[in-house]
C-alpha positions as CSV (number, residue, x, y, z in Angstrom):
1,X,33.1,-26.5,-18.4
2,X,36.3,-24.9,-16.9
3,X,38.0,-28.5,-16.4
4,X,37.2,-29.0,-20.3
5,X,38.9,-25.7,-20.7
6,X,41.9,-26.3,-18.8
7,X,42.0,-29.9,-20.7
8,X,41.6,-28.3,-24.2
9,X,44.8,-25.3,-23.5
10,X,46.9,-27.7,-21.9
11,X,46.8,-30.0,-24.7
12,X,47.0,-27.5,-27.2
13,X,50.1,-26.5,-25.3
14,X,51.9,-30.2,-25.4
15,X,51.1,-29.7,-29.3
16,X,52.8,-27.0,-29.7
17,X,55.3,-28.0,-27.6
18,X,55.9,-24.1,-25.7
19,X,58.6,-25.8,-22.8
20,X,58.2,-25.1,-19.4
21,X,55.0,-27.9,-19.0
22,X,54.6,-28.3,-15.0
23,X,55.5,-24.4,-14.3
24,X,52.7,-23.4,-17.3
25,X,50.0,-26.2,-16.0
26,X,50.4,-24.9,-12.8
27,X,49.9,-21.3,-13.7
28,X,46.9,-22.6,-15.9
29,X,45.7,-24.6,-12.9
30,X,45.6,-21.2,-10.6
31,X,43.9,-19.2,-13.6
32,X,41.0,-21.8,-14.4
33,X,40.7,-21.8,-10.7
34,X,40.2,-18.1,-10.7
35,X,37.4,-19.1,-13.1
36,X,35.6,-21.2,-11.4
37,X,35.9,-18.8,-8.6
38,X,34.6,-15.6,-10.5
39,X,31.8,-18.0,-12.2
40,X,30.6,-19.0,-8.5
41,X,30.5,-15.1,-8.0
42,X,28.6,-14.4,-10.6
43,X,26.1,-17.4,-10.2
44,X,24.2,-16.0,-7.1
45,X,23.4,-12.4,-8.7
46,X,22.0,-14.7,-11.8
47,X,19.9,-16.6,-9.5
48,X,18.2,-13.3,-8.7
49,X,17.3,-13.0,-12.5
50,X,15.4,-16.7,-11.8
51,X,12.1,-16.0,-13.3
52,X,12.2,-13.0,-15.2
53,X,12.1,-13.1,-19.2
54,X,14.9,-14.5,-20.9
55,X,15.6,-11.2,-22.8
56,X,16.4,-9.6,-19.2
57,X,17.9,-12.3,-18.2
58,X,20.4,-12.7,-21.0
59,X,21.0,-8.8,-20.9
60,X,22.2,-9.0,-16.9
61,X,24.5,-11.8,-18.3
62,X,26.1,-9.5,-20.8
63,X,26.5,-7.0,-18.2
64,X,27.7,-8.9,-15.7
65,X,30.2,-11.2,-17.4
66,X,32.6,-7.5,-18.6
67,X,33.7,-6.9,-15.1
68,X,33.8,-10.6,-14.7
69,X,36.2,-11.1,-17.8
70,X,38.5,-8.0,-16.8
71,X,38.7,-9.5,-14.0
72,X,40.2,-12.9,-15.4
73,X,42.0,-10.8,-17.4
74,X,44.2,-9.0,-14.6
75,X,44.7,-12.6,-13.0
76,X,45.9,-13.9,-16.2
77,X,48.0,-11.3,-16.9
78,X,49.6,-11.1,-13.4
79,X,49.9,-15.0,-13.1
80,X,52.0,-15.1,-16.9
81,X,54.1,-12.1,-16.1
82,X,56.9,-14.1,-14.0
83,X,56.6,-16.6,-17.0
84,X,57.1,-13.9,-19.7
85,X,60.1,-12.5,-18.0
86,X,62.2,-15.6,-17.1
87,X,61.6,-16.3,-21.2
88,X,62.6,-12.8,-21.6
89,X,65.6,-13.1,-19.4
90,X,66.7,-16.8,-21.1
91,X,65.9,-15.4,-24.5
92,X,68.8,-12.3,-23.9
93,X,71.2,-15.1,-22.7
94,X,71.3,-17.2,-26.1
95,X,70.7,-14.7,-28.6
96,X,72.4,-11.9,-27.2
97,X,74.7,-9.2,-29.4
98,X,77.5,-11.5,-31.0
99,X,78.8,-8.5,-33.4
100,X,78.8,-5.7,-31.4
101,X,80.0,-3.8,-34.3
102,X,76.5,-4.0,-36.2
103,X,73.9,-2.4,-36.0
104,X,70.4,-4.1,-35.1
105,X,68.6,-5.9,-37.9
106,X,66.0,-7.7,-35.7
107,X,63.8,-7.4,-33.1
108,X,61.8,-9.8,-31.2
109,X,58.4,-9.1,-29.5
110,X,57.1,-11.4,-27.1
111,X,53.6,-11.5,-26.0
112,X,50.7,-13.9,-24.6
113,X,47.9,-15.2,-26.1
114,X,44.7,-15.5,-24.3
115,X,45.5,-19.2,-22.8
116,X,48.8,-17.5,-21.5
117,X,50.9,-19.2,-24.0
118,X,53.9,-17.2,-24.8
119,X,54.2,-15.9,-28.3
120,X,57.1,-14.6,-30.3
121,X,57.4,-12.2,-33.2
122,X,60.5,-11.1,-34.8
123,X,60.8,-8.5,-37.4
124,X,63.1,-8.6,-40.3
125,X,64.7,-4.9,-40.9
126,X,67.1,-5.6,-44.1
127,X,65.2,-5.6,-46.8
128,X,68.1,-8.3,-47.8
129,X,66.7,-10.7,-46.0
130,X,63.4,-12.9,-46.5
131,X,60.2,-12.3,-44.3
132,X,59.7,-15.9,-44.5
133,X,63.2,-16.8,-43.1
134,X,62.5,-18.8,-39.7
135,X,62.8,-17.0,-36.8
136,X,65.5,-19.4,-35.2
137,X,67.6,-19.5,-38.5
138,X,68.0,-15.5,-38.4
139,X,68.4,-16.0,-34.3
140,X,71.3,-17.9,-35.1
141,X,73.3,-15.9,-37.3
142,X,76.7,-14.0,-36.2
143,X,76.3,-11.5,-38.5
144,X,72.9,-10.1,-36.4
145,X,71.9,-8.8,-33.8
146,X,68.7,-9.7,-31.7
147,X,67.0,-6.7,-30.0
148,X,64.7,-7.9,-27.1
149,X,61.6,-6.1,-26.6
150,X,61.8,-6.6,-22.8
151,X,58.1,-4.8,-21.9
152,X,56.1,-5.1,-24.6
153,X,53.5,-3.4,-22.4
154,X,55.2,-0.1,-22.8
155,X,54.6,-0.4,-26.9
156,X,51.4,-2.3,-27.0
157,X,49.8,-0.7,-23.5
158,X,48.5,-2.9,-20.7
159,X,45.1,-1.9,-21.2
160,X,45.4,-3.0,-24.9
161,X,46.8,-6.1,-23.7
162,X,44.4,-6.7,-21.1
163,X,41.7,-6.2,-23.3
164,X,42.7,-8.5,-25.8
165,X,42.7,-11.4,-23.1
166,X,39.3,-9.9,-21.7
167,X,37.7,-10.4,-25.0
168,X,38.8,-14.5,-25.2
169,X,36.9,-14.7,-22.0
170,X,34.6,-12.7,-22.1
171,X,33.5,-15.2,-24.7
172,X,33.9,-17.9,-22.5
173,X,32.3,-16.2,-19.8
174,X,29.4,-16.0,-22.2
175,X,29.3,-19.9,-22.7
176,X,29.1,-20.3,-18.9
177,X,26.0,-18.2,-18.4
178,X,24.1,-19.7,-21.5
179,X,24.7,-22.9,-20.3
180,X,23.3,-22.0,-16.6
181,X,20.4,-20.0,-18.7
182,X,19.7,-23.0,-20.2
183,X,20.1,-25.7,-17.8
184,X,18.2,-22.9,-15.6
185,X,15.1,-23.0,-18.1
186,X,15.4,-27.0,-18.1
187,X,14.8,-27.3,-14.5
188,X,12.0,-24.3,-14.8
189,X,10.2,-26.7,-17.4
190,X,10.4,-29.6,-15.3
191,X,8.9,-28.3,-12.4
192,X,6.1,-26.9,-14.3
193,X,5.5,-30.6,-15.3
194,X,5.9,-32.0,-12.1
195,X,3.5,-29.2,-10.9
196,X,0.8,-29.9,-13.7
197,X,1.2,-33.4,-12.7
198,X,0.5,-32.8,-9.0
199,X,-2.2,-30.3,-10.1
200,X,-4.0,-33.6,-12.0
201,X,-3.0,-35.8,-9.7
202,X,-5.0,-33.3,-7.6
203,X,-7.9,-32.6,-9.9
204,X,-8.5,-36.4,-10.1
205,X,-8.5,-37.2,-6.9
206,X,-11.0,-34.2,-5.8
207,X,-13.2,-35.8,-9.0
208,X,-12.8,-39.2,-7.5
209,X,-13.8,-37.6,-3.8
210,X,-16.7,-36.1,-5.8
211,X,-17.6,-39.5,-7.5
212,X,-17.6,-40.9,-4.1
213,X,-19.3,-38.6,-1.9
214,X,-22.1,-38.8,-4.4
215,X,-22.5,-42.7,-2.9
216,X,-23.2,-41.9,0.3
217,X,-26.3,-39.2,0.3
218,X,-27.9,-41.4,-2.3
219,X,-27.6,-44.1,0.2
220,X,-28.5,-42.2,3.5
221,X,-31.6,-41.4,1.9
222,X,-32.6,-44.5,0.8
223,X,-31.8,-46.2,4.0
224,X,-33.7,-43.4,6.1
225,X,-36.8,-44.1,4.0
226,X,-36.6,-47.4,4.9
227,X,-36.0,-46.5,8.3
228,X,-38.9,-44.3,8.7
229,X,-41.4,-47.0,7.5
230,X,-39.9,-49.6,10.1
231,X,-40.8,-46.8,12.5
232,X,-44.1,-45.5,11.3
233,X,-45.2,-49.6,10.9
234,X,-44.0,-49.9,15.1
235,X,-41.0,-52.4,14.0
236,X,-39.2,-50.8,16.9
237,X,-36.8,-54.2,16.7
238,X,-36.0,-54.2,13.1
239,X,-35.8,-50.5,13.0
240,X,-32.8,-50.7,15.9
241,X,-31.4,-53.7,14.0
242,X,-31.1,-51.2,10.7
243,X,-29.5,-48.4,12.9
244,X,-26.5,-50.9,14.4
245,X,-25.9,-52.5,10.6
246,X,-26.1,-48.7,9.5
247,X,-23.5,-47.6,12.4
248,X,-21.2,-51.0,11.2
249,X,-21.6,-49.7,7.9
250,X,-20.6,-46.1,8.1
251,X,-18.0,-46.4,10.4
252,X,-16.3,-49.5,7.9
253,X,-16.8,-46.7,4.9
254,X,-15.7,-43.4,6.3
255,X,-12.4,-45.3,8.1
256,X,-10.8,-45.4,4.1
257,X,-9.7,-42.2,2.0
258,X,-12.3,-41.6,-0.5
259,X,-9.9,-41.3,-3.1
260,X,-8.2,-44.4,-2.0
261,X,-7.5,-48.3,-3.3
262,X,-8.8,-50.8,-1.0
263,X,-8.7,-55.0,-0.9
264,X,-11.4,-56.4,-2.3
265,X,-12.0,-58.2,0.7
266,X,-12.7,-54.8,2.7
267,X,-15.5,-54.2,-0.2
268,X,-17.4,-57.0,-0.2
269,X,-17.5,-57.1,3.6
270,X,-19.0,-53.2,3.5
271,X,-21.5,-54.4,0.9
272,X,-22.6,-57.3,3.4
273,X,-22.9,-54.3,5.9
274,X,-25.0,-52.8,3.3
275,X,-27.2,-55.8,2.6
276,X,-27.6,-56.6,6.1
277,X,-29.3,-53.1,6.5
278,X,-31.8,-53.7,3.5
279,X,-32.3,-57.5,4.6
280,X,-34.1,-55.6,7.8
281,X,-36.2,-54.2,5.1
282,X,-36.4,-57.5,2.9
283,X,-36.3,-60.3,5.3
284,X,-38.5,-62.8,3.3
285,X,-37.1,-61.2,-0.2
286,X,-33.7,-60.8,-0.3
287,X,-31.5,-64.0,-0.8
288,X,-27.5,-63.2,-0.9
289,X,-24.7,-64.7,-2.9
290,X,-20.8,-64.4,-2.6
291,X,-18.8,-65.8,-4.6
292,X,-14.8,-64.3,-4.2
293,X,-12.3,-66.7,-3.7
294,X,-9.3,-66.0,-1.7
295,X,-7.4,-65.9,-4.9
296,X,-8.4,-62.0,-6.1
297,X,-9.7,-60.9,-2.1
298,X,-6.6,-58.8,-1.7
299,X,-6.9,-56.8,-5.3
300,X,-7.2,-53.4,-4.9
301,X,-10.8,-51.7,-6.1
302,X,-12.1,-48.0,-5.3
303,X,-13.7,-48.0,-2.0
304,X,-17.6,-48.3,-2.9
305,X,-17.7,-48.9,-6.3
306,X,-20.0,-52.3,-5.7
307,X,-22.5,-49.8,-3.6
308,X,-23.9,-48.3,-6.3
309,X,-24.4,-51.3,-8.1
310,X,-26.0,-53.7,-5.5
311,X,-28.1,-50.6,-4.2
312,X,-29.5,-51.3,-7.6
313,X,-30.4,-54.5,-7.0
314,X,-32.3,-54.0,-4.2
315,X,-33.8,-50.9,-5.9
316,X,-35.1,-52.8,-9.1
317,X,-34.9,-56.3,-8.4
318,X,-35.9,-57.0,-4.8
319,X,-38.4,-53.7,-4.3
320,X,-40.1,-54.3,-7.7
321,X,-41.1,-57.7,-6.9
322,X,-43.1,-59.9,-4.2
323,X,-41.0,-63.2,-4.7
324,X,-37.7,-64.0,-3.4
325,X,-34.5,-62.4,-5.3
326,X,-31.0,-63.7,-5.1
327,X,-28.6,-60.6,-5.3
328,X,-25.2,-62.2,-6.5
329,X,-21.4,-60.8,-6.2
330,X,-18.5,-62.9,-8.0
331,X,-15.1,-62.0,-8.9
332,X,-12.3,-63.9,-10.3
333,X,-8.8,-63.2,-11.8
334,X,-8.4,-63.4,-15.9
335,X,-4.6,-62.9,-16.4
336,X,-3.3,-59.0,-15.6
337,X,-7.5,-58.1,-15.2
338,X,-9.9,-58.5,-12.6
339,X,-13.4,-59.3,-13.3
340,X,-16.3,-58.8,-10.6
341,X,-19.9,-59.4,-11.6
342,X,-23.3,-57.8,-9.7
343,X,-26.0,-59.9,-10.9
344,X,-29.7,-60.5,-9.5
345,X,-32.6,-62.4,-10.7
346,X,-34.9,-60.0,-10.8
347,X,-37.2,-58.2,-13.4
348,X,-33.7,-57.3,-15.6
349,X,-34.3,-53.9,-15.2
350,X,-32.4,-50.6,-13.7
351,X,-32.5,-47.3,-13.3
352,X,-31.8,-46.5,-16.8
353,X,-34.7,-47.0,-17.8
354,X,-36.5,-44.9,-15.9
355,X,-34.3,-41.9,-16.8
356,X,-32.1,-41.5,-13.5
357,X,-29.3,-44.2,-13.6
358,X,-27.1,-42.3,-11.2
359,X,-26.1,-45.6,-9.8
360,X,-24.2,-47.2,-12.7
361,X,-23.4,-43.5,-14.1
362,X,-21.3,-43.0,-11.2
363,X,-19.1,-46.1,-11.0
364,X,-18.3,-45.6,-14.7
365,X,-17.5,-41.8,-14.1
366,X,-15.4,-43.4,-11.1
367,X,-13.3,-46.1,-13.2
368,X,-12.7,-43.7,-15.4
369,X,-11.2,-40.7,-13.9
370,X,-9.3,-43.4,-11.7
371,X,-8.6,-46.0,-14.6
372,X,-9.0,-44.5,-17.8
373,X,-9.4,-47.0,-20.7
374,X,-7.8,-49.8,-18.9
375,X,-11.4,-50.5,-16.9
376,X,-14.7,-51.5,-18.5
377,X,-18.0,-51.6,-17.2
378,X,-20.4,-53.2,-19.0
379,X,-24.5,-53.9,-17.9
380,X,-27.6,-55.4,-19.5
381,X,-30.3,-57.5,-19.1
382,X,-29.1,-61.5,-18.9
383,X,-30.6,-64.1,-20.8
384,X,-32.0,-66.8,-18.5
385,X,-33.4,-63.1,-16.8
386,X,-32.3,-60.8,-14.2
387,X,-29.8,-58.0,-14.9
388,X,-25.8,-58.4,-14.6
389,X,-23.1,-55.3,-14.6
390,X,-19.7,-56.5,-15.0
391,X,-16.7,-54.3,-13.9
392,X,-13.4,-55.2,-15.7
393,X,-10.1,-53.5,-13.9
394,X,-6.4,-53.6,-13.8
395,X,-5.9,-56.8,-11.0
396,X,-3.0,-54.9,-8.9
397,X,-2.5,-57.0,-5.4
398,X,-2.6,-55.7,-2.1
399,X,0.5,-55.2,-0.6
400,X,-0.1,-56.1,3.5
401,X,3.2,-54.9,4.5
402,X,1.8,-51.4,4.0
403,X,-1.0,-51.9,5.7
């Protein structure tokens, strides 16, 4: 702001045309310097305003910016003066007395503006004479005499004086400390919004923690049961083989954030963890199926998100029935989405139906606090029988240099 000030008085200088450019650029130099100096004063004991309603904070800017602009004032005025009297001086040399004989008929006042230009005013005494005669014309006349003012302080008063350059920046001063209120409130605004957004940020991923935490009891329990009646029916071997695939399995599932991506290779190897626990359970029953080509294995997917759904399987496919049920996991790549399919041909039903469906509930509360509309989850009965949920989602690829 103060380079744009010193820009704007030094070329309304060269339009004027006042003389004297390098010595008056100079003294304009040291003045807006003297700004920038007063403004870097006052800009800490705003700071301490940082927070507080705008009312009180534009009030201490009011109060602060009077000393401030007196002070400006008094460098101004000090920094002109040499100025003022070397035009005073130059100003007695070319228009001094020629007639000594007359008396006076006009006097010239010099003063400053509040860019420190140097003004001149001279008064026409004989009524004889025009008011609108031009000061140079009536300078040049033999028959006159020019009466320097040579301290117009004495007539006008340095405080008058002073105050008349305070007020010009005073004004300015002003400017400066709406423009820090403002840019001050910008930055206040933006880092509420980066704080809401970490807030969310934070919100969803303790909801996706939630989502996800809800797997894992619901899947302890089952597998316990299933552990306990290997135990009470003395299968001492496949009871042992279900604790080792349950050890592979928790320690592959709690190694990942639970709010984290991972490849889709890491999930379908957890899920054969999972289904080599229940083939202890199922070893005549359950048939398995993979189908993921190399192709989509590194797209990132929520960590568990197939649990739910092939627990399903097992629950109401494989349990319900005495025959052998193939429990099938595909995936495959359709453009910028990334389709996976749980399928079994089983009875075609699911929980649902029998009022709890926490299973499928869960992976579609999951998608979409982590998704939002760009993930689809839809689930039904198939046509040639058995029941199929298909999991549509955004096909971003793993990145193994950040692994």
């Amino acid at each position: 702001m103060w380079l744009c000030y010193f820009v704007l008085i030094t070329i309304r200088a060269l339009v004027v045309d006042l003389g004297e450019v390098g010595d008056l650029m100079a003294r304009r130099a040291l003045v807006t310097l003297a700004g920038i100096v007063v403004t870097m004063l006052a800009w800490p004991v705003l700071r301490r305003f940082d927070g507080r309603p705008i009312s009180v904070r534009l009030a201490t800017a009011l109060i602060i910016m009077l000393p401030a602009a007196l002070a400006l004032a008094v460098i101004n005025q000090q920094a002109f003066a040499p100025v003022e009297a070397q035009f005073i001086a130059r100003m007695t040399d070319q228009h001094g007395p020629r007639n000594p004989g007359l008396k006076p008929a006009q006097e010239v006042h010099i003063h400053r503006d509040v860019s420190g230009n140097m003004l001149v005013d001279i008064d026409d005494e004989d009524p004889d004479e025009t008011a609108t005669a031009p000061a140079m014309h009536a300078a040049n006349r033999d028959d006159r005499t020019i009466t320097l003012i040579q301290n117009p302080a004495e007539h006008a008063g340095l405080w008058r004086q002073l105050t008349d350059v305070a007020l010009g920046r005073y004004f300015l001063l002003i400017a400066w400390a709406a423009l820090y209120l403002a840019l001050g409130n910008a930055e206040m605004v933006r880092a509420a919004e980066r704080r809401e957004g970490e807030y969310r940020r934070a919100a969803k991923a303790a909801e996706l923690r939630s989502l996800r935490y809800q797997v894992n009891p619901h899947f302890l329990f089952n597998t316990l049961n299933s552990l306990s009646a290997l135990v009470m029916t003395r299968r001492e071997d496949a009871a042992e083989q279900m604790i080792q695939a349950m050890s592979s399995f928790y320690r592959h599932s709690l190694a990942a954030d639970p709010s984290a991506d991972v490849p889709l290779a890491d999930e379908i190897a957890l899920q054969r963890h999972y289904l080599d626990i229940e083939a202890v359970r199922f070893p005549e029953r359950l048939k398995t199926d993979f189908d993921v080509p190399d192709a989509v294995r590194g797209a990132l997917v929520p960590g568990m998100i197939l649990q739910p759904l092939v627990e399903n399987s097992i629950k109401y496919a494989v349990a319900a029935t005495t025959r052998a049920v193939t429990v099938r996991v595909s995936a495959h790549a359709d453009g910028a989405r990334l389709i996976i399919t749980i399928s079994d041909d089983g009875p075609g039903k699911t929980g649902t139906e029998t009022g709890t469906g926490i299973g499928l509930e869960n992976v579609r509360n999951r998608l979409a606090a982590r998704f939002g509309n760009d993930a689809q989850v839809t689930s039904g009965p198939q046509p040639t029988g058995g029941y199929a949920t298909t999991l549509v989602l955004p096909f971003t690829k793993h990145d193994r240099t950040r692994r």
